[in-house]
ZAMARGU-4260 file (C-alpha; in steps of 0.2 Angstrom, whole numbers, plus 5000, padded with zeros to 4 digits):
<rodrens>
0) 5053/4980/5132 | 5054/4964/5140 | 5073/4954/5141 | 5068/4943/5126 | 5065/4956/5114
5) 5084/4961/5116 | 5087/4944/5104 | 5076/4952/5089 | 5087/4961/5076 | 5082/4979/5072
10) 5074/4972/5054 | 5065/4957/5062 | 5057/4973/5074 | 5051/4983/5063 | 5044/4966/5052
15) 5034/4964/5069 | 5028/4982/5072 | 5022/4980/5054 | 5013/4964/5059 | 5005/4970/5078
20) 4996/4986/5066 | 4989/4974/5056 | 4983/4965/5069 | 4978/4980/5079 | 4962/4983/5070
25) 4957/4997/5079 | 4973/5006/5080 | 4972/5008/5101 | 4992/5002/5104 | 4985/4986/5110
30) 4975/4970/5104 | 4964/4959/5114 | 4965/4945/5119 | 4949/4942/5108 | 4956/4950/5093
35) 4970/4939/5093 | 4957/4923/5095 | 4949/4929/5080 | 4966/4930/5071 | 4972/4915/5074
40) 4957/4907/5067 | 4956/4920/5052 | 4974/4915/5049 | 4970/4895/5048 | 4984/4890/5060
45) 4987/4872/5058 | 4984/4874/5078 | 4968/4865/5087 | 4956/4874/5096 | 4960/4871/5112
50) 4980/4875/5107 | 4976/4894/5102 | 4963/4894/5119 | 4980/4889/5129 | 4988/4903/5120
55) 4976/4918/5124 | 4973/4909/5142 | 4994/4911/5145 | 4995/4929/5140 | 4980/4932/5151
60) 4987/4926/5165 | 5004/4928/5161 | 5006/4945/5154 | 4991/4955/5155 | 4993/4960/5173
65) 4980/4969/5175 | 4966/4958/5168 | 4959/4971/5156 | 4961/4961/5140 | 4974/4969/5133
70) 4989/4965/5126 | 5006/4977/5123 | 5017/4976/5107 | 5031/4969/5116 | 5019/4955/5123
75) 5016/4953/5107 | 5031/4952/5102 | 5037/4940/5113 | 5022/4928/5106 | 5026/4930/5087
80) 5045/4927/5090 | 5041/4911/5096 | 5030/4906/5083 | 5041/4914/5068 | 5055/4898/5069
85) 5041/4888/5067 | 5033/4882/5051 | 5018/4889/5059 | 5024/4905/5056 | 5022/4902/5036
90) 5004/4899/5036 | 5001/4912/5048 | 5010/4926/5039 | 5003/4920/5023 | 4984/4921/5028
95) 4988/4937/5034 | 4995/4943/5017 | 4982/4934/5008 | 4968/4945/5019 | 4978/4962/5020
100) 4980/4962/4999 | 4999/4961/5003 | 5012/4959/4987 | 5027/4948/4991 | 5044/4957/4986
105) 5057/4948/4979 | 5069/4941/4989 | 5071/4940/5007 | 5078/4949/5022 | 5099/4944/5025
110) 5097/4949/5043 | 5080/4941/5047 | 5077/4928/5032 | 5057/4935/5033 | 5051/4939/5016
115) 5048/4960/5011 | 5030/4963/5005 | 5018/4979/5002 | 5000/4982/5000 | 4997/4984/4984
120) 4981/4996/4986 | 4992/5007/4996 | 5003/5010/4981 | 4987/5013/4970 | 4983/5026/4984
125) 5000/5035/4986 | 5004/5035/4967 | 4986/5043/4964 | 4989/5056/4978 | 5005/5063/4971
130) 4998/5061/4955 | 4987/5076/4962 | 5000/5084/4973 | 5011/5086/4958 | 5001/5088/4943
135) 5007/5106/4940 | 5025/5103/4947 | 5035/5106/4930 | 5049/5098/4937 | 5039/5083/4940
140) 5035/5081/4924 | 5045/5071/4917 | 5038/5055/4928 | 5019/5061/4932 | 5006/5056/4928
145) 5014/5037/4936 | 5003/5023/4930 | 4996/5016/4948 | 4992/4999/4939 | 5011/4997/4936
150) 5028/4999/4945 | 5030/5015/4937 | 5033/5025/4958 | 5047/5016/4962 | 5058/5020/4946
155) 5049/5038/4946 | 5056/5038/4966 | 5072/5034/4959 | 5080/5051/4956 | 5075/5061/4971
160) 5064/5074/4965 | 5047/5067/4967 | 5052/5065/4985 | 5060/5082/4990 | 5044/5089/4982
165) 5033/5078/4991 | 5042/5082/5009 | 5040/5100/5004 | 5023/5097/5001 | 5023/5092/5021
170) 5032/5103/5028 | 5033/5118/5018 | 5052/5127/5015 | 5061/5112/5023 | 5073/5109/5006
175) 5079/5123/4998 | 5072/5122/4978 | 5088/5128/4973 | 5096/5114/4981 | 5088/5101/4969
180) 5098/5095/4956 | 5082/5095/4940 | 5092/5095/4927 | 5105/5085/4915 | 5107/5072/4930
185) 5122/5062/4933 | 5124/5046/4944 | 5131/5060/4955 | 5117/5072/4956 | 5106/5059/4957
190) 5116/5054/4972 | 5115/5071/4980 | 5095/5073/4977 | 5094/5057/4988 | 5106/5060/5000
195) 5095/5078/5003 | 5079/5071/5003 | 5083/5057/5017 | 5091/5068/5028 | 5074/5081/5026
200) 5062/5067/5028 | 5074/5063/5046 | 5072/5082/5049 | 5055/5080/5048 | 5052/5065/5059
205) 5054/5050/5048 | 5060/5036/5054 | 5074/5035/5041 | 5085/5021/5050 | 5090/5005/5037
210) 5085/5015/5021 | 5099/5022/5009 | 5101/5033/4994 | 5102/5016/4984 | 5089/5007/4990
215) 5078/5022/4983 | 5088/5024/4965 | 5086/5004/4965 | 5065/5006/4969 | 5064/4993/4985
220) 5046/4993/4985 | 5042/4991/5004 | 5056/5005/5007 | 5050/5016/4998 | 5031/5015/4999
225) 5038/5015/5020 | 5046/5032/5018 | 5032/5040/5006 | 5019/5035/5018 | 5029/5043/5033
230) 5030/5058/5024 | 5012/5059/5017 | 5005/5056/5036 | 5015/5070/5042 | 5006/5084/5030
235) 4991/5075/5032 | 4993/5079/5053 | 5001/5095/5051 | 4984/5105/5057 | 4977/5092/5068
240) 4987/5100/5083 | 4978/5111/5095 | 4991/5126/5093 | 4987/5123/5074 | 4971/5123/5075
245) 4961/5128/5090 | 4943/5126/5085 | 4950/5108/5091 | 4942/5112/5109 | 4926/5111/5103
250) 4930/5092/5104 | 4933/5094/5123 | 4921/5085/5133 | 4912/5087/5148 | 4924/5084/5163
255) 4940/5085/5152 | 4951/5099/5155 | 4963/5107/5141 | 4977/5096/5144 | 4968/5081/5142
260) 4964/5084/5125 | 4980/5091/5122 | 4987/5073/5126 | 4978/5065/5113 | 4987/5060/5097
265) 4983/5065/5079 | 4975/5047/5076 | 4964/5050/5094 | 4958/5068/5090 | 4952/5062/5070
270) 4945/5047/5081 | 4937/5062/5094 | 4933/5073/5077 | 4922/5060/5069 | 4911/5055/5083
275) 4910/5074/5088 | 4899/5076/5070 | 4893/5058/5074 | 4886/5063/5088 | 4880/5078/5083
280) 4871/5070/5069 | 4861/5058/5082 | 4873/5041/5077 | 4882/5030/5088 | 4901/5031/5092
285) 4914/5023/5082 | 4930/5017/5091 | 4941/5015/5075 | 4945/5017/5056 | 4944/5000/5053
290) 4931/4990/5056 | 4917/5002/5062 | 4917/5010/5046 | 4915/4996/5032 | 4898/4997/5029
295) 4900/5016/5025 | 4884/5023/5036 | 4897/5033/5047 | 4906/5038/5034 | 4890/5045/5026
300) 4884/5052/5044 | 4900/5064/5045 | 4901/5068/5025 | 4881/5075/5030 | 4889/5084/5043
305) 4904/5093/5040 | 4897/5098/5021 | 4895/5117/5017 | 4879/5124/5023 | 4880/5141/5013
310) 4881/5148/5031 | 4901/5156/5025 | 4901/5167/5013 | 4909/5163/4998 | 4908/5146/5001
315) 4893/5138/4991 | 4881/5126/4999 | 4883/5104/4993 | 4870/5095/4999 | 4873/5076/5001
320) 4864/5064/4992 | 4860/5052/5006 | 4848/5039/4999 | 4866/5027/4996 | 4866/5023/5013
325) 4851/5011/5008 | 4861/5001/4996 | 4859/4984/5002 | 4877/4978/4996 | 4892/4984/5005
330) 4903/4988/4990 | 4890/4998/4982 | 4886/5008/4995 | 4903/5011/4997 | 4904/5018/4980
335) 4889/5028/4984 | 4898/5036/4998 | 4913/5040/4990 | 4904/5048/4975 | 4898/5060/4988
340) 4915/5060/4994 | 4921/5066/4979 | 4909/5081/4979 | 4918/5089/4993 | 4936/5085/4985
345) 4940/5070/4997 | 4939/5055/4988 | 4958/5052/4989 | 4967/5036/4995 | 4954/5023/4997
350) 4942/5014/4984 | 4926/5006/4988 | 4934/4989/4992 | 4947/4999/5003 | 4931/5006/5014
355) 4924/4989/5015 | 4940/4979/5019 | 4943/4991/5035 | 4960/4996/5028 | 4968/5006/5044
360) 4980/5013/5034 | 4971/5021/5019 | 4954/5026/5027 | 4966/5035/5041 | 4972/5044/5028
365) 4955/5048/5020 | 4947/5055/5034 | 4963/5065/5038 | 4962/5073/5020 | 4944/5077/5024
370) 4947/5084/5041 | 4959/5097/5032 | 4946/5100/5019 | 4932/5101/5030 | 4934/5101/5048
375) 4918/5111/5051 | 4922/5116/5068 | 4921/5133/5077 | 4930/5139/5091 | 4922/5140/5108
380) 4918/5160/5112 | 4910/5154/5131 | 4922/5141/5139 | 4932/5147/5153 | 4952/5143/5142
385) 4966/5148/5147 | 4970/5152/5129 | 4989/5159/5133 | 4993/5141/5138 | 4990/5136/5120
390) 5009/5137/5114 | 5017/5130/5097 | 5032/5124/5098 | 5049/5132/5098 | 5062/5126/5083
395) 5071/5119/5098 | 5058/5108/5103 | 5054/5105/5087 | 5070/5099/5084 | 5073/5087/5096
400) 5056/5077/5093 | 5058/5076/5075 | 5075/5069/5080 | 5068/5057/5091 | 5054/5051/5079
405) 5068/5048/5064 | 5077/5035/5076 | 5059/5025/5077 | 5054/5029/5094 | 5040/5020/5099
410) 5028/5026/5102 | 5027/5043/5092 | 5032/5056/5101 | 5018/5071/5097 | 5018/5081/5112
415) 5036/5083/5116 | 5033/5084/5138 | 5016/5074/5137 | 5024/5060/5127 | 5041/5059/5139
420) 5029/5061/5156 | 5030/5041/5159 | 5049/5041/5153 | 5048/5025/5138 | 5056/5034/5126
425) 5069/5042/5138 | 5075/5025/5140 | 5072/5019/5122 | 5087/5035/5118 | 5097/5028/5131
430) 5099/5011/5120 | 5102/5021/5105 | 5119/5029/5113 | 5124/5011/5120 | 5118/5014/5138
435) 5111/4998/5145 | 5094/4999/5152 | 5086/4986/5163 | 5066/4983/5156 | 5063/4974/5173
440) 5065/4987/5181 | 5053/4997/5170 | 5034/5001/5172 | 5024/4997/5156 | 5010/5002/5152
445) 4995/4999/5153 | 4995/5008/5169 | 4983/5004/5182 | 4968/5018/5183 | 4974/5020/5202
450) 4992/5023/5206 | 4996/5026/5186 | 5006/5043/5190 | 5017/5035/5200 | 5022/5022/5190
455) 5027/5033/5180 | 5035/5044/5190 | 5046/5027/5195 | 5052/5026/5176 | 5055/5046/5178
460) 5066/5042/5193 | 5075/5028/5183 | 5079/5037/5169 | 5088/5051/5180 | 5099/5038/5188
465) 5102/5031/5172 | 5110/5048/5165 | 5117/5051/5181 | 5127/5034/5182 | 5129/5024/5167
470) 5128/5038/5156 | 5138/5052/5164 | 5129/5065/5161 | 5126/5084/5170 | 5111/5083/5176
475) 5113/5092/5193 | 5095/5099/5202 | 5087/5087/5189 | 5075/5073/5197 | 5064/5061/5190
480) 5048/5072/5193 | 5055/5086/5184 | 5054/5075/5168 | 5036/5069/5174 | 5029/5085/5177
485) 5036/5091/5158 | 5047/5104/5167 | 5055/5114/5149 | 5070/5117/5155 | 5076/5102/5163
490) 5069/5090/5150 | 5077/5100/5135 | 5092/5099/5146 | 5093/5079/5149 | 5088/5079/5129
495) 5102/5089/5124 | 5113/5078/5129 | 5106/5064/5125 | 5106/5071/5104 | 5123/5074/5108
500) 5131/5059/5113 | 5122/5053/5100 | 5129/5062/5086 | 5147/5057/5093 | 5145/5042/5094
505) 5141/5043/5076 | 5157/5051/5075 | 5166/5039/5085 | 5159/5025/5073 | 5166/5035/5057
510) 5181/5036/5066 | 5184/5017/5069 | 5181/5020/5089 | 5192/5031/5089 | 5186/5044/5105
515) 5177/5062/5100 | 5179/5076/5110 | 5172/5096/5109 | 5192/5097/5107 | 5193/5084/5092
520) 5179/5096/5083 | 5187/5112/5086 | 5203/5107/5080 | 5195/5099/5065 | 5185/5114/5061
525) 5198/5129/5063 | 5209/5116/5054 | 5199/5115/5038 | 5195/5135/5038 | 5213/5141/5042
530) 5217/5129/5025 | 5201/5140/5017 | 5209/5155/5024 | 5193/5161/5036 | 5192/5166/5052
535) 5193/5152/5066 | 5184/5151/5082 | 5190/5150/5099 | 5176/5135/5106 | 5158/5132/5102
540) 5155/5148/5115 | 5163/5160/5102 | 5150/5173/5099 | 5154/5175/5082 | 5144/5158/5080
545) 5130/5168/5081 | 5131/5176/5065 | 5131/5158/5055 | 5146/5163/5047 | 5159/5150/5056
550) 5147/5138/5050 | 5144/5143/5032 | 5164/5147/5029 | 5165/5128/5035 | 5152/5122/5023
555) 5161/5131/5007 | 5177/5125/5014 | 5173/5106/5014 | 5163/5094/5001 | 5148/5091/5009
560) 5148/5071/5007 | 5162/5070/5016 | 5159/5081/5032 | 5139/5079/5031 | 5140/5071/5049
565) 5154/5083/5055 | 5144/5098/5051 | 5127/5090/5059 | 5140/5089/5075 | 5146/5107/5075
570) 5126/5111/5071 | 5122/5103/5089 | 5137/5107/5099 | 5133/5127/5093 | 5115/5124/5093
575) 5113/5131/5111 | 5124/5146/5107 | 5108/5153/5093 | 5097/5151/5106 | 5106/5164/5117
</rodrens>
């Protein structure tokens, strides 16, 4: 990030992040500089011509180094802020509103004074999918089916349930059923449900950071529709990860090796996925879900492809009515496709006018939904794979990038070693535990094509010293190409610590700055289970930690309310000792 960002509050960010994927049609990470022309004038800025030719001339000459035409979030950024403190910035966020579909919420941010709005089709969407999800959840019963016409998600949000069962719906078995208060609920209860499902949708990567139980029971529209799509896109990807799913390397290309397509995001193999059946149906490329799809000819293209054939048994041929294609109008032939859509069990999220607007969001989502209905891929039996370097995850790894996505990382962190090679969100972690880092001293990217490795490899180095000497961390025999190179055990190391001092410094907060040591926990903990009468430990290397039953005697000794952050402490600090 540039210096001038440091002046943006947290809530003015994220209204700008929600702004640049607007703007950022084609979903890439950056804009042009003739996407941003077009925007300017889409928007109707009271600017003349030559003022918003000055504009894209300046960050052409100024900002995009590399004279590729592309622009970065925080360049961006640094544009939009300029332009928000201006009345400018009225007309411009208004057009854009006015063109996206968007509902204004009522009221306006305290930090930020920008107004709170939501798509309204995106709510259509989202109720209609949990609609389905939840049809035959009988403890969902008593607020499905939700009218998408109306409000009724936010009040139905309001309790808890719906959104325990839709995280469990993502990522099966992460809330315990048993742990859900269903029925005769209190303020109380109700408070507990939503306490539980935040701190599951953190666990599973949501960025979680500025929403509270109340804001959820009171039904802030753009919180909540934020949250539920966070939790829909991660079942939506669940399967579109190599380990997952390794008929994925049928999308390799000629020249690529297996850690090239490995390095690809969720968003870039659906991209890689639809132009594999593009191609193989004889049509051109698309590069996005946006505005190469409207006129629903690729749309129709892959529905051709990835149909059944009656090739597997048990699977009965559907043969796709094609003649659609020809409608002449754009939302007809929209309908037409989705119909066809609909005979394969994917019409979900978007509507004809969704298609033919180029919502990124929604038509994301619906080709997700039919990549997990349909992938219609076969795994390669000739290419020469090491298949043994095809690894899942470990719980541990898992852990730490889901903890990584909940703070709002950016970008997302997907492949845990591939994502930190180039050290950005190293450094965005260090800001979160209060250590200072300097962004002129930082490579962004893009990178140059030549030399890109070791720009990266600078930032590497960076973020060792950083840990080294500001924030005094052990990180002997570790160097910057360690983290480059995705060496395990020395990334999981410097990570470690770094989810660590973290959760201290939460603790330090709670404690009204008052300093947290391994001590101050042990002390608290064999306090609070002598008063219990249990067993106390001797430090976080006690081997009866292994067993779990330290930690669960703590859990029944305390209300949970109270020592929820104390207990995610000990669960870190003792972490390491379950792997042993």
């Amino acid at each position: 990030m540039a210096a001038e960002a440091h002046t943006v509050s947290t809530e003015e960010m994220e209204e700008l992040r929600e702004a640049f994927s607007k703007v950022d049609v084609d979903g890439n990470g950056y804009i042009s500089t003739q996407e941003l022309n077009d925007l300017f004038k889409a928007a109707n800025l009271p600017l003349p011509g030559y003022r918003v030719r000055e504009i894209v001339q300046e960050l052409s000459q100024t900002m995009d180094q590399d004279k590729d035409g592309k622009i970065t979030f925080q360049e961006f950024t640094n544009v939009v802020h300029g332009l928000k403190s201006s009345e400018v910035a009225k007309t411009f966020r208004k057009a854009i509103n006015k063109k996206e579909g968007i509902c204004a919420v009522a009221g306006t941010s305290e930090q930020s004074g920008t107004q709170h709005s939501y798509a309204e089709e995106e709510k259509v969407a989202f109720v209609n999918w949990v609609n389905k999800a939840l049809e035959k959840d009988p403890d969902c019963q008593h607020v499905l089916p939700m009218d998408p016409s109306t409000n009724h998600l936010f009040s139905a949000m309001g309790d808890g349930i719906v959104l325990c069962k839709m995280i469990n719906l993502s990522v099966p078995d992460t809330i315990d059923e048993r742990t859900i208060n269903k029925k005769k609920l209190t303020p109380f209860t109700i408070q507990e449900n939503l306490n539980l499902a935040l701190n599951s949708a953190s666990a599973i990567g949501c960025h979680v950071v500025n929403i509270g139980a109340e804001d959820l029971k009171e039904g802030r529209q753009h919180l909540v529709l934020g949250l539920l799509w966070q939790v829909i896109k991660i079942g939506l990807f669940a399967d579109i990860e190599i380990s997952r799913n390794e008929a994925l390397i049928a999308l390799l290309r000629d020249g690529e090796s297996l850690e090239d397509l490995m390095k690809l995001s969720p968003e870039e193999l659906l991209l890689r996925w639809a132009n594999y059946h593009l191609e193989e149906a004889g049509c051109s490329r698309i590069n996005n879900f946006s505005s190469d799809i409207k006129d629903s000819k690729a749309y129709y293209n892959i529905l051709n492809q990835v149909a059944p054939k009656g090739d597997e048994e048990g699977i009965p041929p559907i043969a796709i009515d094609m003649s659609g294609i020809r409608e002449k109008e754009d939302v007809r032939r929209a309908e037409c496709m989705l119909e066809q859509a609909d005979r394969l069990g994917c019409r979900q999220f978007v509507t004809a006018t969704d298609v033919v607007r180029g919502n990124p969001k929604l038509n994301l989502a619906f080709v997700a939904n039919l990549f997990n209905k349909h992938p219609a891929l076969k795994k390669p039996d000739n290419q020469d794979i090491d298949w043994s370097s095809i690894e899942g995850e470990t719980r541990e790894e898992r852990t730490f990038r889901n903890w990584m996505n909940s703070l709002g990382v950016n970008p997302r962190v997907n492949h845990l070693y591939l994502d930190l090679a180039d050290a950005l969100v190293i450094f965005q972690l260090y800001e979160k535990i209060k250590v200072p880092v300097n962004w002129d001293k930082v490579n962004k990217p893009p990178y140059p094509k030549l030399g890109s490795n070791m720009k990266k490899l600078e930032n590497c180095n960076y973020a060792v010293e950083l840990g080294k000497k500001e924030a005094k961390f052990s990180l002997v025999g570790i160097a910057g190409q360690d983290l480059n190179e995705g060496n395990k055990t020395l990334t999981l190391a410097l990570l470690w610590q770094l989810m660590r001092r973290y959760t201290l410094n939460i603790l330090e907060d709670l404690g009204d700055g008052q300093k947290v040591t391994d001590e101050t926990i042990v002390s608290w903990v064999n306090n609070t289970l002598q008063e219990a009468g249990k067993h106390t430990i001797s430090g976080f290397k006690d081997g009866c930690i292994s067993s779990s039953m330290p930690v669960l005697d703590l859990i029944n000794a305390v209300c949970v309310c109270v020592c929820v952050c104390v207990c995610v402490c000990v669960c870190v600090c003792v972490g390491w000792v379950y792997q042993q």
